[in-house]
VEXLOZA-890291 format. One line per field, with one value per residue (C-alpha): residue in one letter; x negated, y, z negated. Coordinates in pm, 1 decimal, m for minus. Layout:
% VEXLOZA-890291
resn <- (A, ...)
px <- (X, ...)
py <- (Y, ...)
pz <- (Z, ...)
% end
This chain:
% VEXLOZA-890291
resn <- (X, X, X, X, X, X, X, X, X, X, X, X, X, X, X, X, X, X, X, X, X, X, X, X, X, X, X, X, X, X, X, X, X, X, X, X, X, X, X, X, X, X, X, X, X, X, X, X, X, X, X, X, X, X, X, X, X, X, X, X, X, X, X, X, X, X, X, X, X, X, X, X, X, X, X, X, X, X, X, X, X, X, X, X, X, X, X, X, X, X, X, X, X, X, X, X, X, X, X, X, X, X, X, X, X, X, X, X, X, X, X, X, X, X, X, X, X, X, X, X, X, X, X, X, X, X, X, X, X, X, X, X, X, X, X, X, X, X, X, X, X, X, X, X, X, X, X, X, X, X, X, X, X, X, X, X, X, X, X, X)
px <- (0.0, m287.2, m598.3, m940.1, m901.8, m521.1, m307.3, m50.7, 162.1, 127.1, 425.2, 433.3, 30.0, 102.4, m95.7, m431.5, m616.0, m716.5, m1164.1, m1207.4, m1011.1, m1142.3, m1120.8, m1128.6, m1138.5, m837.7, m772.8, m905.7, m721.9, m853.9, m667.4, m694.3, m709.0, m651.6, m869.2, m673.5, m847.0, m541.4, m633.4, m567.6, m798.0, m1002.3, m885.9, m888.7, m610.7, m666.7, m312.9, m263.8, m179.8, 103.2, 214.7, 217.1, 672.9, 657.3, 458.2, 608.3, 286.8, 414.6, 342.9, 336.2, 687.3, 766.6, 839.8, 1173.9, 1184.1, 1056.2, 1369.7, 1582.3, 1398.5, 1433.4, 1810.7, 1822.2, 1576.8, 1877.1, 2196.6, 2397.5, 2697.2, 2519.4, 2631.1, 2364.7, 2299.7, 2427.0, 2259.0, 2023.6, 1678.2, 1481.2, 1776.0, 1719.9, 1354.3, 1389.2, 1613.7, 1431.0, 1067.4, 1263.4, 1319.4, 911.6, 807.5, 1028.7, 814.6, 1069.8, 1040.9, 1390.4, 1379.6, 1162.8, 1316.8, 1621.4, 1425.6, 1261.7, 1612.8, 1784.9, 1548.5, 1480.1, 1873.1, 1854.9, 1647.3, 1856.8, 2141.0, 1888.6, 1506.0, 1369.9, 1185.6, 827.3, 829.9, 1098.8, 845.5, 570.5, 766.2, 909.5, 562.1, 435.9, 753.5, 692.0, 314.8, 396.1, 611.7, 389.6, 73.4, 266.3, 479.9, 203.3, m27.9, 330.9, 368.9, m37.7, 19.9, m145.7, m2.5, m3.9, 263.4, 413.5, 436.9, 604.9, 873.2, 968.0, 974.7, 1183.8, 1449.5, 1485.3, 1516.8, 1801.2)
py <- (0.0, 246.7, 316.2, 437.5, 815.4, 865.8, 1092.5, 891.1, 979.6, 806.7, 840.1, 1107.5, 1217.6, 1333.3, 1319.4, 1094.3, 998.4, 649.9, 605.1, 288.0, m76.6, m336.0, m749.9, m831.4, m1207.2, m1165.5, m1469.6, m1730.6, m1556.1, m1302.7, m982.3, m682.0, m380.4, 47.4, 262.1, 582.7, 898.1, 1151.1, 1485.1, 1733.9, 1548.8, 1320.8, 1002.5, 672.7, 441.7, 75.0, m66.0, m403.0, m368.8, m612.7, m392.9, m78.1, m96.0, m157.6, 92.8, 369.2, 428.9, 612.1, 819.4, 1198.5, 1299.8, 1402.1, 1759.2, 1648.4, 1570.1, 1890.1, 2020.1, 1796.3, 1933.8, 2290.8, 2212.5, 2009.3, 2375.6, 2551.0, 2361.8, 2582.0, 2407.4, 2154.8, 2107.5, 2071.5, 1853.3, 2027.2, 1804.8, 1879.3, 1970.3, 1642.8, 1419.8, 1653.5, 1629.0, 1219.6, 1186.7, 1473.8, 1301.9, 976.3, 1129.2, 1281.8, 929.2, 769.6, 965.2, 1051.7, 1384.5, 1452.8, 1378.4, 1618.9, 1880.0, 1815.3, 1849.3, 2178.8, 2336.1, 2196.2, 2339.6, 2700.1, 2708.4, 2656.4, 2924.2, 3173.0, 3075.4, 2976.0, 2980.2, 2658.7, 2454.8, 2412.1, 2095.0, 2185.7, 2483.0, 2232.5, 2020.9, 2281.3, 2333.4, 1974.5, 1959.7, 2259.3, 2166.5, 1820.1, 1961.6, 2215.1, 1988.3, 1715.4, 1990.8, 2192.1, 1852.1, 1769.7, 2147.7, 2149.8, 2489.0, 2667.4, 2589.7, 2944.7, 2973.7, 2687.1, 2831.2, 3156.4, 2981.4, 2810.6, 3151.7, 3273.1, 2992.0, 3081.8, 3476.2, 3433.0)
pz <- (0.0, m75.4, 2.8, m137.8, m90.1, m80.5, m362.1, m559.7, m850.8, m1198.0, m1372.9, m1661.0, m1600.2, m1246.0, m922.6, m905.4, m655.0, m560.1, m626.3, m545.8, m525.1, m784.9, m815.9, m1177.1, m1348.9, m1570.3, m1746.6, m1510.6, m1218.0, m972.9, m969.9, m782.8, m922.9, m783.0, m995.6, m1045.2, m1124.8, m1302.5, m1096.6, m1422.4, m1706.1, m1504.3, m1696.6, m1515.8, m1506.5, m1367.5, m1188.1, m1094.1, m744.5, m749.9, m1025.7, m873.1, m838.3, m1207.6, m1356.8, m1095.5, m918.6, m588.1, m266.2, m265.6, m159.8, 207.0, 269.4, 330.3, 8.0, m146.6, m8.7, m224.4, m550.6, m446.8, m403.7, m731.9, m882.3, m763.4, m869.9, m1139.3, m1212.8, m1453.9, m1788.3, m2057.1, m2322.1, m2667.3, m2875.5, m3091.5, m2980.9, m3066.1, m2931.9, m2589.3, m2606.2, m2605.3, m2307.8, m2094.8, m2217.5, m2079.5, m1734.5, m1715.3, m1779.9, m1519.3, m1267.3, m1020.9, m866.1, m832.5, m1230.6, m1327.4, m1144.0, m1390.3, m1653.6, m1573.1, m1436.1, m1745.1, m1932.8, m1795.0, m1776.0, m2165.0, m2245.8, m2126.6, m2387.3, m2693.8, m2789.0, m2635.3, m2979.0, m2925.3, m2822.7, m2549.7, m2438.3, m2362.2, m2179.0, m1942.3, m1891.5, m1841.0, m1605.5, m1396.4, m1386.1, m1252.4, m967.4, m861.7, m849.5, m621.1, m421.3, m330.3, m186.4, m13.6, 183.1, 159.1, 31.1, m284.6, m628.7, m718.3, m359.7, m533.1, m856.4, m723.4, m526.8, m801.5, m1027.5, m769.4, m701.9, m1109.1, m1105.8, m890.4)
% end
């Protein structure tokens, strides 16, 4: 599925990029391995790669699919979770680690929706940041644009 070079996404730590593929003795059984490289902190994940479904190892979106996000960014008639904070905080922290894009973008419009009717708790605050960070790292590989652009689009799809 991948190759030495290519970007993927690792669920909840965000774009890496694929150093090198490995062959490991693993209990008497030869098993092949994709050494990950996270692009933000440098750690290295090893993936089994007939584990990559499970663990939610995936492409870069398509620009066709940046459109999606901008259009889930800009969806208004959403009704947000009244719960309290650290019940929100599990089921949004849920969604980051599920990896999905489309997720994520929830998360960060449920979020910066939020904030306009109550202070966010600090733990909300870090993960609209971890959220917003993780879409504008993979949106701005997918448009090959700058993640400052990136960064401002998004600002703007939320000032209107």
């Amino acid at each position: 599925m991948f190759k030495v070079g290519d970007n993927a996404v690792y669920p909840a730590h965000g774009v890496a990029i694929i150093k090198r593929i490995e062959e490991k003795d693993v209990g008497g059984k030869k098993k092949r391995f994709y050494v990950l490289q996270v692009v933000d902190n440098q750690m290295t994940i090893m993936v089994p790669t007939d584990n990559v479904a499970s663990v939610g190892l995936r492409e870069i979106i398509s620009t066709k699919e940046v459109k999606q996000v901008y259009d889930i960014l800009k969806e208004r008639n959403v009704k947000i979770d009244q719960t309290t904070w650290n019940r929100r905080y599990r089921e949004y922290m849920e969604k980051i680690k599920t990896g999905s894009i489309f997720e994520i973008a929830e998360v960060l419009r449920n979020l910066f929706l939020l904030r306009h009717s109550k202070d966010l708790s600090f733990g909300e605050r870090k993960m609209l940041d971890q959220a917003k960070h993780l879409l504008v790292k993979e949106i701005s590989l997918a448009k090959k644009s700058k993640e400052e652009l990136i960064e401002q689009e998004i600002q703007t799809i939320f000032a209107s």
